[in-house]
C-alpha positions as CSV (number, residue, x, y, z in Angstrom):
1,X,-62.0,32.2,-33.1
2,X,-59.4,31.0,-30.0
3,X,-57.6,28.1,-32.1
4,X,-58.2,24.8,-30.6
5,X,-55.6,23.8,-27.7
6,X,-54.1,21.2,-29.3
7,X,-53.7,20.2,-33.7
8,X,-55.5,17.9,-35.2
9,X,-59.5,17.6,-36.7
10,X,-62.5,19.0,-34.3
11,X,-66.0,18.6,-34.4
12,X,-68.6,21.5,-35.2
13,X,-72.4,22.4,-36.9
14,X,-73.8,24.0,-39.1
15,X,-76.5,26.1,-38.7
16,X,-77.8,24.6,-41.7
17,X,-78.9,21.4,-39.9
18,X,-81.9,23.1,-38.7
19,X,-82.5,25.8,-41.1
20,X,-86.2,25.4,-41.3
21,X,-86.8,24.6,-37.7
22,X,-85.4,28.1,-37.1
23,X,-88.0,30.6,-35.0
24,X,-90.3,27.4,-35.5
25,X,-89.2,24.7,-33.6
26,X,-85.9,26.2,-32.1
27,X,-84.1,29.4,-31.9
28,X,-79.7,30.0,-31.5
29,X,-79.6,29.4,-27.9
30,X,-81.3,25.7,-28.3
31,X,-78.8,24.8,-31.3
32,X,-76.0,25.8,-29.1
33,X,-77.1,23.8,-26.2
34,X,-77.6,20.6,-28.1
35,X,-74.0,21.3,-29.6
36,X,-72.8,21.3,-26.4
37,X,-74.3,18.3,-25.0
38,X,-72.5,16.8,-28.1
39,X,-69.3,18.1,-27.3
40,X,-69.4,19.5,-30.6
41,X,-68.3,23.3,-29.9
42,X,-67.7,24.7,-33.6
43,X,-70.4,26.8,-35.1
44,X,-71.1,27.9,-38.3
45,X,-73.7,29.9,-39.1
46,X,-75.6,31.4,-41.9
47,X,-75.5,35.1,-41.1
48,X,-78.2,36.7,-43.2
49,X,-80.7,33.9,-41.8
50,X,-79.2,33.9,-38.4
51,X,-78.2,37.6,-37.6
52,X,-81.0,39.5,-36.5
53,X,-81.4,42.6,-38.3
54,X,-78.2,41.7,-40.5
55,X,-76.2,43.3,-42.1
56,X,-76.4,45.6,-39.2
57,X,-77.0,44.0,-36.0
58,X,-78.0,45.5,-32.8
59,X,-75.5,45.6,-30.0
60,X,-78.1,44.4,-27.7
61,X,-77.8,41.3,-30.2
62,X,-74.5,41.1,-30.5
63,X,-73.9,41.1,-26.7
64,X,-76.8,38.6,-27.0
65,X,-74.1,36.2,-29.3
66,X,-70.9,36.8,-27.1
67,X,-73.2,35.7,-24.3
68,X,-74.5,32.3,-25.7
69,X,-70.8,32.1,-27.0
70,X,-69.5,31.9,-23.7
71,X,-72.3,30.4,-21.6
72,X,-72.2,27.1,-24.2
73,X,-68.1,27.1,-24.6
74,X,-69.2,27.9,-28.6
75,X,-66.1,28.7,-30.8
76,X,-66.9,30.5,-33.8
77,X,-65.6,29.0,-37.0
78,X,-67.5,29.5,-40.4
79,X,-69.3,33.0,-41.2
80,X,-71.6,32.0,-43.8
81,X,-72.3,34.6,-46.4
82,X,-73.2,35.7,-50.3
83,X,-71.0,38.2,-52.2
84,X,-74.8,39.0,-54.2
85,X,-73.3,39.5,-57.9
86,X,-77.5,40.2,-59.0
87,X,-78.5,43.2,-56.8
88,X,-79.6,45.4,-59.7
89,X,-82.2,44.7,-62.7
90,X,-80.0,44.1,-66.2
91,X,-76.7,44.1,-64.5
92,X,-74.0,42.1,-62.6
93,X,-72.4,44.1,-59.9
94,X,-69.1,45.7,-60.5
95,X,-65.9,44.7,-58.4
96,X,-66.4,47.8,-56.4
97,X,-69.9,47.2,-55.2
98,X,-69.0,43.5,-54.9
99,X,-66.2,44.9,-52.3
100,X,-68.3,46.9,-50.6
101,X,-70.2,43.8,-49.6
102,X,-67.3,42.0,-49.2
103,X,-65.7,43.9,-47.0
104,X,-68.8,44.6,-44.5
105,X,-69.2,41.4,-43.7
106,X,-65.3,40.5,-43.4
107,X,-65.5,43.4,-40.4
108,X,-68.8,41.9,-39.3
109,X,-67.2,38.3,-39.3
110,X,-64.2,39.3,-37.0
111,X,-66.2,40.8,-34.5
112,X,-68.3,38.0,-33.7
113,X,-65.0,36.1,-33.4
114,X,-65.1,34.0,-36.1
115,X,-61.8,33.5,-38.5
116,X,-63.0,31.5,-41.3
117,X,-65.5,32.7,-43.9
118,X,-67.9,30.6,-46.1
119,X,-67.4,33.4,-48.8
120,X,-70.7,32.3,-51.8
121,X,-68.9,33.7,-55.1
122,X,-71.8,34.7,-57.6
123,X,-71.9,31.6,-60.4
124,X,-72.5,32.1,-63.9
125,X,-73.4,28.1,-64.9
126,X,-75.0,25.0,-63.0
127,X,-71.0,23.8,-62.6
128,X,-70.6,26.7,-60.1
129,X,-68.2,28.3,-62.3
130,X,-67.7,31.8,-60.1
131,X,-68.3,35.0,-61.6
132,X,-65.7,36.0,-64.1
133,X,-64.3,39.3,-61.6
134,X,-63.8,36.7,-58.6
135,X,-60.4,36.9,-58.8
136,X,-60.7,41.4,-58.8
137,X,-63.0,41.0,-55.8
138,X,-60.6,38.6,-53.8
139,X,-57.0,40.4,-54.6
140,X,-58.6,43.7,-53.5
141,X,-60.3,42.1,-50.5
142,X,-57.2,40.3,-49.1
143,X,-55.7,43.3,-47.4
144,X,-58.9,44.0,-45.5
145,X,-58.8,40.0,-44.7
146,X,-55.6,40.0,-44.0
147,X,-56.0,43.1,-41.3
148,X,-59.2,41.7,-39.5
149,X,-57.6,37.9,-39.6
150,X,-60.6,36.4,-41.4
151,X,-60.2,33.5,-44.2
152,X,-62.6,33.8,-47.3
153,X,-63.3,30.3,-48.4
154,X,-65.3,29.6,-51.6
155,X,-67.3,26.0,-51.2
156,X,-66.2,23.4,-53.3
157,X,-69.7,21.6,-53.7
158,X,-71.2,18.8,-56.1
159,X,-71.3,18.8,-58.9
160,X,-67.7,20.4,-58.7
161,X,-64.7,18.0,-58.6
162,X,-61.9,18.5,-56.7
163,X,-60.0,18.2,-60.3
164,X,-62.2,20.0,-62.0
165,X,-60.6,23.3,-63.6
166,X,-61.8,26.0,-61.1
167,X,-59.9,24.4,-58.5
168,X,-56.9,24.7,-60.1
169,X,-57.8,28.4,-60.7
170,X,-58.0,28.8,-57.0
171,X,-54.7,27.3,-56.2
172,X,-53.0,29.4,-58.7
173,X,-54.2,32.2,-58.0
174,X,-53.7,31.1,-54.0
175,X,-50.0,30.7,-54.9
176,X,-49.9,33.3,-57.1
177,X,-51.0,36.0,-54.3
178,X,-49.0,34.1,-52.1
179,X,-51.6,34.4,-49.2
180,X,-53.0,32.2,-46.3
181,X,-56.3,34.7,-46.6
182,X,-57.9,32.7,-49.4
183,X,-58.6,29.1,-49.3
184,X,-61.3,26.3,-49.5
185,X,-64.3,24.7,-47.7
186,X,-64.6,21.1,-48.9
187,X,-68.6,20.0,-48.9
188,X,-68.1,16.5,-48.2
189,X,-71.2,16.3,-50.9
190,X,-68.5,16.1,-53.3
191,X,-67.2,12.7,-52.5
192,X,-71.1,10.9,-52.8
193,X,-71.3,8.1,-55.0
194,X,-75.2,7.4,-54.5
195,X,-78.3,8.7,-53.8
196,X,-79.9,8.8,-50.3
197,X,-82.5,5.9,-49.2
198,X,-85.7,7.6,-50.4
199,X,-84.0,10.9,-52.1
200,X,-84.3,10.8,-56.1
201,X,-80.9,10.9,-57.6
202,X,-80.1,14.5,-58.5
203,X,-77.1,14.0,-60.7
204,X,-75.3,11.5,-62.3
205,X,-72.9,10.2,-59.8
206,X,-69.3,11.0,-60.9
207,X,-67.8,11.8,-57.2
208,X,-64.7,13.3,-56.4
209,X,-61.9,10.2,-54.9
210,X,-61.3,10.4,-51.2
211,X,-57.3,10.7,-52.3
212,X,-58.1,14.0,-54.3
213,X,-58.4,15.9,-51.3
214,X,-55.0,15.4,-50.3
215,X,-52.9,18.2,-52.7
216,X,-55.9,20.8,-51.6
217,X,-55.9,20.0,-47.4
218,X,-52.9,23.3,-47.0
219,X,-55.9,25.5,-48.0
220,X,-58.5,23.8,-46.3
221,X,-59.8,25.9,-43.3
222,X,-63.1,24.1,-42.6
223,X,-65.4,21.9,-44.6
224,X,-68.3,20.6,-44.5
225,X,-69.0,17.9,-43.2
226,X,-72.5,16.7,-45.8
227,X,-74.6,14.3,-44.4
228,X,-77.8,12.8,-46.6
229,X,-78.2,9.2,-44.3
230,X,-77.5,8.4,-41.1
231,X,-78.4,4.7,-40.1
232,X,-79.2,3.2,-37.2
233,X,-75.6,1.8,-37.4
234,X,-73.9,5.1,-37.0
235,X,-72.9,5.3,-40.3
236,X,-73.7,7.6,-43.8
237,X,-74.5,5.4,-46.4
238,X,-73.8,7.5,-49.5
239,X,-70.7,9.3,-48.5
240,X,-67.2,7.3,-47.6
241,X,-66.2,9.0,-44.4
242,X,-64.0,6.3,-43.4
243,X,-61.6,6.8,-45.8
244,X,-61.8,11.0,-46.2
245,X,-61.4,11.7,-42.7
246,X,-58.5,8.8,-42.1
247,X,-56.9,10.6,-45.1
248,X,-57.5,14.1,-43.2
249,X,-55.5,12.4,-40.1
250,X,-53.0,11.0,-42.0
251,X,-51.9,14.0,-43.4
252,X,-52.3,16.1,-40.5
253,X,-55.0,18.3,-41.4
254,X,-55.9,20.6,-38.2
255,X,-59.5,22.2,-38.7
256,X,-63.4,21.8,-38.1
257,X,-65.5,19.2,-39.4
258,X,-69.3,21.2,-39.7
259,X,-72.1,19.0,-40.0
260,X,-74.4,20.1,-42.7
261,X,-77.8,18.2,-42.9
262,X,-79.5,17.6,-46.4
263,X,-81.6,14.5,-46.2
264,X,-84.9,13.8,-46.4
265,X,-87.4,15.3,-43.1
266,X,-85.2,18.3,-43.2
267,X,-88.9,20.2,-41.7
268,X,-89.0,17.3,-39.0
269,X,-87.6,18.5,-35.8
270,X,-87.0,14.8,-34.1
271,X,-85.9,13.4,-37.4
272,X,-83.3,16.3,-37.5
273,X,-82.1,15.5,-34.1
274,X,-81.7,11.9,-34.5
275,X,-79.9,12.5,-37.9
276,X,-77.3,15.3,-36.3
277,X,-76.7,13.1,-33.2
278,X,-76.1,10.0,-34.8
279,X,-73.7,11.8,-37.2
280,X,-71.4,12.8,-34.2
281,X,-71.4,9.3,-33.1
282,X,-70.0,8.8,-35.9
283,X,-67.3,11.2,-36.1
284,X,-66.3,10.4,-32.7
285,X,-65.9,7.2,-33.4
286,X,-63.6,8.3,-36.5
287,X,-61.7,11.1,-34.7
288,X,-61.1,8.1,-31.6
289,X,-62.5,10.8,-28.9
């Protein structure tokens, strides 16, 4: 990924936005093209759903990528993947074939540019708890990140808390390794306090505080930036923005904000569009571009 020419927060999508429009409704080329009449130039993307023939790509595909890349002024940012820890009947993966994955797509990542990794830990409880050799995995994995230049970045994702305990195990062990290889993406999902117009609640609402981000923002690379509600206003209605990205400025956080869609219509190609645009409104209007 070329780093942006000058500090401070930028604007990006996720793939994610359109996942079930994908070979439907619209293929890579037409989500780059509608990022870049957005002026939203950073990508993430969801490799195994995105990647043809992943994990082992053609060239002709790869050349494909570099191609769009350049034609649509795309920057590669997140590689979205899974570190599967339930590939075999009866049994977790050890740390070695958990590496092996690891590892592929940490070589696969830097090639098609990107620097940041949305690295999917296996969990062992509906509080996302990670696997209990995460921290194996990731110590024998950060030489091979560090060597390529790729950042692997568990998502922090409701119902986690940014206080909640696992957290605190990534910092230490972030501080503890004493390594920029190894940090967080931030789902803005974290920080919603109520459910969408029309969308049933699916927890009880116990968000994370806008302020809690501020002790975590070194090891932020990316996040994600949730949307549920966009209204006709320009504004998410379940999710304070306002005051989490003025506390990204203040502190001078330099990254990419992703837009990641999970409303209602998801399957609704207009209703997507609409949603995504109005949601960059919005963030230029908080970024003052």
């Amino acid at each position: 990924m070329q780093a942006p020419q000058k500090p401070g927060i930028h604007r990006g999508v996720s793939t994610y936005c359109w996942y079930p429009l994908y070979n439907v409704n619209m293929d890579l080329e037409d989500s780059m093209e509608i990022m870049q009449d957005m002026g939203a130039h950073g990508i993430e993307i969801l490799a195994d759903g995105i990647i043809d023939g992943y994990p082992y790509p053609s060239k002709e595909w790869l050349n494909k990528w570099f191609a769009l890349c350049d034609h649509y002024e795309i920057v590669p940012v997140e590689y979205g993947h899974w570190v599967e820890s339930r590939l075999y009947r009866g049994r977790e993966c050890t740390v070695e074939e958990s590496l092996e994955q690891l590892i592929h797509d940490i070589k696969l990542a830097s090639y098609m540019g990107f620097t940041c990794m949305r690295t999917k830990l296996g969990v062992i409880d509906e509080i996302l708890t990670p696997t209990q050799i995460w921290r194996d995995v990731i110590r024998k994995a950060l030489p091979y990140a560090e060597k390529y230049n790729v950042v692997m970045q568990p998502e922090i994702h409701a119902p986690t808390k940014l206080t909640d305990q696992m957290i605190m195990d990534y910092v230490e062990f972030i501080e503890k390794e004493d390594t920029q290889f190894f940090g967080f993406n931030v789902d803005f999902g974290t920080f919603q306090y109520r459910a969408a117009d029309g969308m049933p609640s699916f927890r009880p609402f116990d968000p994370s505080k806008p302020e809690d981000i501020i002790p975590l923002l070194p090891y932020i690379h990316c996040c994600h930036a949730k949307y549920y509600n966009m209204s006709e206003d320009f504004d998410e209605t379940t999710i304070p923005y306002v005051e989490v990205v003025n506390i990204m400025k203040e502190h001078g956080w330099n990254g990419y904000l992703l837009s990641e869609y999970e409303g209602m219509h998801k399957e609704n190609y207009n209703h997507c569009m609409t949603q995504v645009k109005r949601h960059h409104v919005m963030l230029k209007r908080l970024l003052g571009e």
